[in-house]
N, C-alpha and C positions, 0 to 999 in steps of 0.2 A: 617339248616346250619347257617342263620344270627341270630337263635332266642339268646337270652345268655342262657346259662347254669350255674344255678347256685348249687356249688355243697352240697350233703346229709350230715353234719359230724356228725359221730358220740358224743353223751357223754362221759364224763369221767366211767359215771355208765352202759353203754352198748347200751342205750335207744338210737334210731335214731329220728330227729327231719324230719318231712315230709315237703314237701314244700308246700306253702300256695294254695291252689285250685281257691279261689274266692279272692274277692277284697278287701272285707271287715272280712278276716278268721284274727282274733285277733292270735297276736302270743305268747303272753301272757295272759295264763291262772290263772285267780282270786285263792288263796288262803285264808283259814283260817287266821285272823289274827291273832299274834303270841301275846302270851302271857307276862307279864311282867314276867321276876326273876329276883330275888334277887341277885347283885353280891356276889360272895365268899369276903371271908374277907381273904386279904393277910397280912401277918408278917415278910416281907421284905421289905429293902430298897427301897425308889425311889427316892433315888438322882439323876439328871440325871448325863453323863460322863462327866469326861471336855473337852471341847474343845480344839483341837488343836490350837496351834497358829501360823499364817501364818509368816511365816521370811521375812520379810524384802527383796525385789529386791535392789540389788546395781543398783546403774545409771551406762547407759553408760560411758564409758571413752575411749577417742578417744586420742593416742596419736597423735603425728604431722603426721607421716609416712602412717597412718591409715587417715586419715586429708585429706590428698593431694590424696592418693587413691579415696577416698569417693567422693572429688572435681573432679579428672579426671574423674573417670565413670558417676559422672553423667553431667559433660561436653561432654563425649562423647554420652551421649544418646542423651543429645538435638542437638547434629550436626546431628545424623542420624536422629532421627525425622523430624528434620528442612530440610534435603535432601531430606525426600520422602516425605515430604508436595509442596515443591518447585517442585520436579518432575512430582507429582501429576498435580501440578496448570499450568508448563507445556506443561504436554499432554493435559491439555482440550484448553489452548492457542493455540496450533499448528490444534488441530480438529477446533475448530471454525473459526479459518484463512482459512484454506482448505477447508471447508464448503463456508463460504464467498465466496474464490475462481469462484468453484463451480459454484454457484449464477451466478456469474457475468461472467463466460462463458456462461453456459447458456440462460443469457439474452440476450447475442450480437447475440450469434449463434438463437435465435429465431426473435432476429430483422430483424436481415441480412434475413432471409426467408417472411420474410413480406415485405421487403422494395424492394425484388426482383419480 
């Protein structure tokens, strides 16, 4: 159940490849090596194609309308990020006071039993 399975695939020619038995089973097996030939002698062209050429990107162009757009929103991003940084900062203000709090009832309330 935990071992992995690794699965059999077939070749393209029918032949199935086994899975390896031992540690050391090569799974590439040595071949004769291949002989030199002669390339054919071709009688065509080998220009290569031309290349395309890339156009040119226009630059932005922001009119004023599109300007003050661009400026509001991202005005308005930094307010809400700046809200929930500051609310953020906050809550851990308000737990650390309360914490503190805490503390310091604690301490009375265990004095007060010693001093009794």
């Amino acid at each position: 159940m935990f071992r992995p399975h690794v699965p059999v695939n077939p070749l393209p020619t029918g032949l199935v490849t086994p899975l390896p038995t031992g540690l050391v089973t090569p799974l590439i097996q040595p071949t004769a090596p291949a002989t030199a030939v002669e390339p054919l002698a071709c009688h065509h062209d080998h220009t290569p194609a031309p290349v395309p050429v890339a156009q040119a990107r226009s630059t932005v162009q922001l009119t004023p309308g599109s300007a003050v757009a661009l400026a509001a929103g991202g005005g308005a991003v930094v307010l809400v990020v700046g809200a929930v940084l500051v609310s953020m900062l906050l809550a851990v203000a308000i737990t650390a006071v309360s914490v503190a709090v805490c503390a310091v009832v604690l301490k009375s309330l265990l004095n007060q039993e010693r001093n009794r």
